[in-house]
C-alpha positions in Angstrom: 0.0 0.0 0.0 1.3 3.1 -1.0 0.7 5.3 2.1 2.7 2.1 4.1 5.5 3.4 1.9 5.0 7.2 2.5 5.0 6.4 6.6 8.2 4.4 6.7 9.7 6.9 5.1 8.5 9.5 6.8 9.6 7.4 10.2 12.4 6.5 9.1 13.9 10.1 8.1 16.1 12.0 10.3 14.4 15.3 9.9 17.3 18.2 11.0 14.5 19.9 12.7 10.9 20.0 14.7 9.4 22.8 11.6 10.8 20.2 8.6 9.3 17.0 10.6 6.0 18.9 11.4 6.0 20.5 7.5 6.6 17.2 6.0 3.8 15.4 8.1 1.5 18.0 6.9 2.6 17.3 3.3 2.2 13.6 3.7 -1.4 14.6 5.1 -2.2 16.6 2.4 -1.1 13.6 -0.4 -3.5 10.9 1.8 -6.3 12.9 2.1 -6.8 13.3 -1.4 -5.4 10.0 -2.5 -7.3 8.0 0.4 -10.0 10.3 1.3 -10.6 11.9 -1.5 -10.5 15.2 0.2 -8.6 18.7 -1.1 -6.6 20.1 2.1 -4.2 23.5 0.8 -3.3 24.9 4.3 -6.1 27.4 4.4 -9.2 28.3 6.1 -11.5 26.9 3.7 -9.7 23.1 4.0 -10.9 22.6 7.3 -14.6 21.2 6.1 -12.6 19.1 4.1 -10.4 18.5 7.1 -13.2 17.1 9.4 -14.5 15.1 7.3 -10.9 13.1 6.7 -11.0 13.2 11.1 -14.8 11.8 10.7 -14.1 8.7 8.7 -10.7 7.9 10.4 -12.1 7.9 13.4 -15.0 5.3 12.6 -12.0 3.0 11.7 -11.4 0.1 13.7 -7.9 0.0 14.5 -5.6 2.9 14.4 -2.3 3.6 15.2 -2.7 6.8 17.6 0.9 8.1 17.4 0.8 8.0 13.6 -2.7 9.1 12.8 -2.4 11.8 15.3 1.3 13.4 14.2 0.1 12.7 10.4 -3.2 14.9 10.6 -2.0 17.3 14.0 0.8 18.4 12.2 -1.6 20.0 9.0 -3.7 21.1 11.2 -0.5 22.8 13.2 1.0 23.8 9.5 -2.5 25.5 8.7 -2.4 27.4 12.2 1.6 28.0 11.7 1.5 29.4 8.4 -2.1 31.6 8.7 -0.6 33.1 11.7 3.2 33.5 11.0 3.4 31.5 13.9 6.5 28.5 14.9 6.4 25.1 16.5 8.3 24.4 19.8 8.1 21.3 22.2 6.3 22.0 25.3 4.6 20.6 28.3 0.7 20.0 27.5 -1.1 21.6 30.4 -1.4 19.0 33.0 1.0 16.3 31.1 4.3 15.5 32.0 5.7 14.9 28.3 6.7 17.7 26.1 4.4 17.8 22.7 4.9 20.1 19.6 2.8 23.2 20.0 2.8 26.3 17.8 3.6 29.4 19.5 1.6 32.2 17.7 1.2 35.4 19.5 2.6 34.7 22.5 -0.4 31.9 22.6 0.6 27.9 22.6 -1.4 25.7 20.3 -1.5 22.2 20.6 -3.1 20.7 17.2 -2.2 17.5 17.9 -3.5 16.9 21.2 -6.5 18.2 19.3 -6.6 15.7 16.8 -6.6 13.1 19.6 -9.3 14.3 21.0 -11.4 14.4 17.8 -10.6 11.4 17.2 -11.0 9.6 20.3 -14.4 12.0 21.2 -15.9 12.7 18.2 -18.0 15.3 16.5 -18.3 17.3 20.4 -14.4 18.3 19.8 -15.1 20.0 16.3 -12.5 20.9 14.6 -14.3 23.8 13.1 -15.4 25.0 16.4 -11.5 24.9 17.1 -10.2 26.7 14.6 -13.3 29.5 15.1 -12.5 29.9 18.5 -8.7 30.4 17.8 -9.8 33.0 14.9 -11.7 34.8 17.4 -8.7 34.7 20.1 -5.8 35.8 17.7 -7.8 37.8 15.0 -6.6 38.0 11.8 -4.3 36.2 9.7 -0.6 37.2 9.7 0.1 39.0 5.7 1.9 36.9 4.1 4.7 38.7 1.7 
């Protein structure tokens, strides 16, 4: 299966930093949704209809593999909050957890899109991603200008 090949590579590259693993995550995401799910993501606004409904249908599956799924799909959903905000990803402690995750640090604000993803996943349609990204939208206003 081609996305079996796409995830051993991607596990088995020594990325030289946390922005190129997280970026090419995202990219990998991007390819599966369409070729799997036959979904359009692009990294803006817009994708995240697209975007649930790829979180929808993987989470009726059966058996997952948590730590992939969740760095596959929290890292687009990271890129499209990195990128719209001119933001960065750092490890940090989660709130309450003793292990550092990657966040993105926008406006002196920590996002964590992959603890988000887990939870969409693993709760379902109550932990929308569109409800989400609103509420960030509303918290850090509008989009950084991209040159």
């Amino acid at each position: 299966m081609v996305s079996d090949a796409r995830r051993t590579k991607l596990e088995e590259t020594t990325f030289p930093d946390l922005d190129a693993m997280m970026a090419a995550y995202a990219a990998a995401a991007v390819v599966i949704a369409r070729e799997e799910y036959r979904q359009r993501l692009d990294y803006n606004a817009d994708s995240m209809v697209a975007f649930e409904a790829v979180l929808s249908e993987l989470a009726d599956k059966a058996e997952l593999d948590y730590d992939y799924e969740v760095k596959l799909w929290g890292s687009y959903l990271g890129e499209v909050l990195r990128r719209r905000y001119a933001g960065s990803w750092e490890m940090t402690q989660y709130p309450g957890g003793v292990a550092a995750v990657p966040a993105v640090e926008v406006r002196s604000s920590r996002l964590f899109p992959l603890m988000k993803v887990y939870r969409r996943i693993t709760m379902g349609d109550s932990e929308s991603i569109a409800a989400f990204f609103d509420m960030v939208t509303e918290r850090l206003g509008k989009p950084a200008q991209v040159n």
